[in-house]
One Martini backbone bead per residue (centre of mass of N, CA, C, O) as a GRO file, in nm:
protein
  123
    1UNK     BB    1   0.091   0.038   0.028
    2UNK     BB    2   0.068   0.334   0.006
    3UNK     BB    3   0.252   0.641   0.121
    4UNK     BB    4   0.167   0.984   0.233
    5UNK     BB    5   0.374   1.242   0.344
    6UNK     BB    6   0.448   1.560   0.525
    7UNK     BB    7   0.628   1.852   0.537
    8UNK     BB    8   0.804   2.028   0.760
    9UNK     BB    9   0.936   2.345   0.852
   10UNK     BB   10   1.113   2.471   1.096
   11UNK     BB   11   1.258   2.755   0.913
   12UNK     BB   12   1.018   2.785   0.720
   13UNK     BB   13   0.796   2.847   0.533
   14UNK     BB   14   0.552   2.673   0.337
   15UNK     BB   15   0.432   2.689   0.015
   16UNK     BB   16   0.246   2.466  -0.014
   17UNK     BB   17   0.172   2.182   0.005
   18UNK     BB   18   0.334   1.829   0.036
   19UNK     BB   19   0.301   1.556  -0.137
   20UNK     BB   20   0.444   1.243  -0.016
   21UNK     BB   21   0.633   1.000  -0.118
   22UNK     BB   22   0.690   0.660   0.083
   23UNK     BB   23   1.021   0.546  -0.006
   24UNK     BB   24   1.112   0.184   0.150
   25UNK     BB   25   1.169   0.029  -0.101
   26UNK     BB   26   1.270  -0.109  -0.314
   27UNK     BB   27   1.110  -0.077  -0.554
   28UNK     BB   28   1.036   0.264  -0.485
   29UNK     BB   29   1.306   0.346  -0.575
   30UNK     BB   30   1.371   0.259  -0.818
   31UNK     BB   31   1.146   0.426  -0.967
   32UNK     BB   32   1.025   0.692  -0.850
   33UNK     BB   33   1.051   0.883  -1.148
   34UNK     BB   34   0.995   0.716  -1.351
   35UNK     BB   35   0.868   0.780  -1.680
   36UNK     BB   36   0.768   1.053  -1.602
   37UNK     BB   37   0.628   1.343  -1.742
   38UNK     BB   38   0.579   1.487  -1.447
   39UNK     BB   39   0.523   1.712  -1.190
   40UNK     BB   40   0.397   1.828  -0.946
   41UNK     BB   41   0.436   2.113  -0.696
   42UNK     BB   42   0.321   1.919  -0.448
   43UNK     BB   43   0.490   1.688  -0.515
   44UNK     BB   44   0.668   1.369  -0.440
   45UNK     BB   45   0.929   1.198  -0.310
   46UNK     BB   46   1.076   0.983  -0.040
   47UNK     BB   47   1.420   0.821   0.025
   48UNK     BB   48   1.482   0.551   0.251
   49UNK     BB   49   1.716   0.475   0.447
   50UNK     BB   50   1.910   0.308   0.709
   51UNK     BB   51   2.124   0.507   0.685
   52UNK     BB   52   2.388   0.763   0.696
   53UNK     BB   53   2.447   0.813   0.389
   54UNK     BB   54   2.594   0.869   0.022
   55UNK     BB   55   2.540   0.599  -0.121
   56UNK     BB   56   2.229   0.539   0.028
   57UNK     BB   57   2.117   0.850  -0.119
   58UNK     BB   58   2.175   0.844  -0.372
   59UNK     BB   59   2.091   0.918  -0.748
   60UNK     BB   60   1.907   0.889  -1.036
   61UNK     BB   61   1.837   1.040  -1.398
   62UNK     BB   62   1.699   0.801  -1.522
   63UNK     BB   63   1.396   0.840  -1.710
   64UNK     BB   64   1.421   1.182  -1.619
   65UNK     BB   65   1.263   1.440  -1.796
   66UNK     BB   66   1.341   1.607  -1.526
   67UNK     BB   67   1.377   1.825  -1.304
   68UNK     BB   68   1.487   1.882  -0.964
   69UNK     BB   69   1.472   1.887  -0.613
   70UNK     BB   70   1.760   1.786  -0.386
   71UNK     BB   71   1.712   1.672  -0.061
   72UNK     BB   72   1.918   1.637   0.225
   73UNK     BB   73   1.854   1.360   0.555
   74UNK     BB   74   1.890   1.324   0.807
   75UNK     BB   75   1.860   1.154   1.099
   76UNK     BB   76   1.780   1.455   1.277
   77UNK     BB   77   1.652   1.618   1.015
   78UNK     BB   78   1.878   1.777   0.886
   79UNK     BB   79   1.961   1.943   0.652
   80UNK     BB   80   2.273   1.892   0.415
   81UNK     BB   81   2.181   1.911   0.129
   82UNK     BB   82   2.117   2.067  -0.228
   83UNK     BB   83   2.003   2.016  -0.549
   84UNK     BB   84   1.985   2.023  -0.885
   85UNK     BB   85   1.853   1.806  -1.122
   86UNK     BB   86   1.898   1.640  -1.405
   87UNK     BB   87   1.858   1.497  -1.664
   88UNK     BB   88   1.995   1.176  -1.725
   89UNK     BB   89   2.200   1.158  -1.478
   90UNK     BB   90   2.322   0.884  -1.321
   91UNK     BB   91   2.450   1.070  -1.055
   92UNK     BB   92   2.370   1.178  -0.725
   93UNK     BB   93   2.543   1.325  -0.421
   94UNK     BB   94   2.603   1.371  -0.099
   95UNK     BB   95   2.835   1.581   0.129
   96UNK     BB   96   2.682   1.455   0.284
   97UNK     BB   97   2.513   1.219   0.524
   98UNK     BB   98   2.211   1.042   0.423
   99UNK     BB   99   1.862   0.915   0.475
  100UNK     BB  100   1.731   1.110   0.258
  101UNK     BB  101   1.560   1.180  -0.056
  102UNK     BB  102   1.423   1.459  -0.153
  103UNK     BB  103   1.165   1.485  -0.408
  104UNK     BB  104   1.114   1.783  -0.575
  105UNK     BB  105   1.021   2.037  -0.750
  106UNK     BB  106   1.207   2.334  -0.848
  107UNK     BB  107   1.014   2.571  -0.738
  108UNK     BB  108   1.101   2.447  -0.412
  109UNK     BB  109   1.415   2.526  -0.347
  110UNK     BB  110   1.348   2.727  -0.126
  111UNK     BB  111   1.220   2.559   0.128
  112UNK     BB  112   1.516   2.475   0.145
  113UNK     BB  113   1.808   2.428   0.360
  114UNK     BB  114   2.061   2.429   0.507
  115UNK     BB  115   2.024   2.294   0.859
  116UNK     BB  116   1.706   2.250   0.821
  117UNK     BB  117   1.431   2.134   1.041
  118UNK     BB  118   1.214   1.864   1.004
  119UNK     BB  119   0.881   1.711   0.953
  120UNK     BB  120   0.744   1.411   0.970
  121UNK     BB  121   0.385   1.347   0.833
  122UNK     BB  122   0.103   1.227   0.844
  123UNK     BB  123  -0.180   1.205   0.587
   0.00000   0.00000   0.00000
């Protein structure tokens, strides 16, 4: 079964809600956001790994027609890297260790920074 949980912005307002796939499973991760035509603004997902790490939080813009913004979260919950992800292309590592992978429409580049403290919210 799908699940979906809103992230919060502990230092910062986020405009419109965001409505984020928790992608726990082999299975949901490999997929992510392959094949898909569009993201919505609202929309993302979030890849969990099982410990902060830089290697099992990489990303891979394979089969994915659009830009993203990747934002990476510690085990802390505090962001700790950000990039644009661009299509098609191989793989995009943290320069920190981080357990989640949050990717999300480009323009809402602006919701995280490095350092802000996230809470993750059933929906």
């Amino acid at each position: 079964m799908t699940k979906f949980i809103t992230i919060e912005n502990k230092n910062r307002r986020i405009t419109g809600a965001l409505r984020i796939k928790y992608c726990d499973s082999f299975m949901t991760q490999l997929r992510g956001l392959t094949f898909r035509p569009r993201l919505a603004r609202e929309e993302g997902l979030i890849l969990v790994g099982k410990r902060d790490s830089r290697l099992d939080s990489s990303i891979h813009m394979l089969f994915v027609p659009f830009d993203l913004s990747v934002i990476w979260i510690n085990s802390a919950m505090q962001v700790v890297d950000k990039i644009l992800a661009k299509p098609w292309r191989p793989a995009y590592f943290s320069k920190q260790p981080a357990k989640y992978a949050l990717e999300i429409h480009p323009e809402r580049w602006g919701d995280f920074e490095i350092g802000d403290r996230v809470e993750f919210k059933d929906a």
